[in-house]
Wavefront OBJ file of the C-alpha trace (Angstrom):
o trace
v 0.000 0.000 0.000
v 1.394 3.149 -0.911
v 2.571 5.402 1.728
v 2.335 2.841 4.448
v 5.292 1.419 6.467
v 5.647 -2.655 5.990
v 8.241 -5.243 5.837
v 10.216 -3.859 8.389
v 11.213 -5.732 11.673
v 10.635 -4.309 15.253
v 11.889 -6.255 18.246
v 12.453 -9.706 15.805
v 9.145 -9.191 14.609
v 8.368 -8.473 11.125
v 5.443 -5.535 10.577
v 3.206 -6.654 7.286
v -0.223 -7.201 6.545
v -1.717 -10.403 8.141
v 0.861 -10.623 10.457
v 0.995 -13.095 13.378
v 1.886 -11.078 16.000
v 0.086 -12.575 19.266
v 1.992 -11.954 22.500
v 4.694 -9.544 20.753
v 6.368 -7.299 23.406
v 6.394 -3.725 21.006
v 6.593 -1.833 23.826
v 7.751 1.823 22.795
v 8.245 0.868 19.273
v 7.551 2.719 15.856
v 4.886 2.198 13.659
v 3.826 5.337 12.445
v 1.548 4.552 9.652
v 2.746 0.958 9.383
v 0.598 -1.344 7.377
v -0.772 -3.834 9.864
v -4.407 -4.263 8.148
v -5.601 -8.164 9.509
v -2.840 -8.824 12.126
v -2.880 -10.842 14.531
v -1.962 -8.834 17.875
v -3.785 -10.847 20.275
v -2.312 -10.492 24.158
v 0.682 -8.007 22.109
v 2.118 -5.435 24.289
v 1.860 -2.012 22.831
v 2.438 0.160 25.635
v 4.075 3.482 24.843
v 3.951 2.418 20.892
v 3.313 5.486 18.141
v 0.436 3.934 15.737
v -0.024 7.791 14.475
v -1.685 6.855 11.227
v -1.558 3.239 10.603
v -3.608 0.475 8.871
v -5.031 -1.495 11.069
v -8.293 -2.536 9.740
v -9.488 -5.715 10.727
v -6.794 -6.008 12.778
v -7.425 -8.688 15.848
v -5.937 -7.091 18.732
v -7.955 -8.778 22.005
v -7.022 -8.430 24.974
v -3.680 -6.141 23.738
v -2.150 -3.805 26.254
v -2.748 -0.211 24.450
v -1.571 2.150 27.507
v -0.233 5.508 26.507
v -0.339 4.406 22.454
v -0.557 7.254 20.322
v -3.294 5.987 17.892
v -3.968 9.878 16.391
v -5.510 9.208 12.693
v -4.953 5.431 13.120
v -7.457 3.368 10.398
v -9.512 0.921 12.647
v -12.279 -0.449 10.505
v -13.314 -3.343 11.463
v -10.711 -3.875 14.089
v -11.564 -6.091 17.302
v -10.208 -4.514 20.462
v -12.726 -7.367 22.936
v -11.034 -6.599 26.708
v -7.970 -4.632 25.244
v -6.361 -1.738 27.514
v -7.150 1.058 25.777
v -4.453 4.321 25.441
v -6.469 5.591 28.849
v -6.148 2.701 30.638
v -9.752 1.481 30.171
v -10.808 -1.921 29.223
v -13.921 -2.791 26.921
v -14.707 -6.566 27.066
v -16.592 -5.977 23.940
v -15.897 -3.798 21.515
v -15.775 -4.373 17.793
v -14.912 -1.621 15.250
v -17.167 -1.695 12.672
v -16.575 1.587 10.721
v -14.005 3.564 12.551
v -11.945 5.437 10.006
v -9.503 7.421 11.862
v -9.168 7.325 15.879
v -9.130 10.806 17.937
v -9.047 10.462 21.486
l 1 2 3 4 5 6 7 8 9 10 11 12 13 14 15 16 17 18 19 20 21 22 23 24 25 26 27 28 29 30 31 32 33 34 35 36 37 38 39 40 41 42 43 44 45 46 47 48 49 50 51 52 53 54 55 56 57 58 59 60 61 62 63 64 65 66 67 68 69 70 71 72 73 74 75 76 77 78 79 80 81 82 83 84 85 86 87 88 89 90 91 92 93 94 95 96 97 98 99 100 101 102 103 104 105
């Protein structure tokens, strides 16, 4: 995808579409506007990570640690965040993104 970020590696884990990236520790790392659209960051740890702009649309990220991420203009369609820790600290044991373009807090 043009303009995205992909193929890179961050902590020995490679950043690309459809990714399996369950349990990753990406604390602090990165991926402004990385293309992560259909990952698989189940129980990842994102703490402190910069996701300013990226793809992450139907992204599977349950029960991933988001404290402090910087998701500014991050693409969430269809993403499923069920009993992540969101950037405030909150938890939402059922939430499923169904047409969330671009995340403000």
């Amino acid at each position: 995808m043009w303009g995205y970020r992909q193929g890179m590696e961050v902590n020995g884990y490679k950043i690309e579409p459809g990714a399996n990236l369950t349990g990753a520790n990406l604390t602090g790392a990165n991926l402004r506007i990385a293309y992560l659209r259909g990952a698989n960051l189940t129980g990842a740890d994102l703490t402190g990570t910069d996701l300013k702009g990226a793809d992450l649309g139907s992204a599977k990220l349950i029960s991933a640690n988001l404290t402090n991420v910087d998701m500014e203009n991050a693409h969430l369609t269809t993403a499923d965040l069920r009993g992540a820790i969101m950037p405030d600290g909150s938890r939402h044991p059922d939430v499923v993104l169904d047409d969330v373009i671009n995340y403000k807090p």
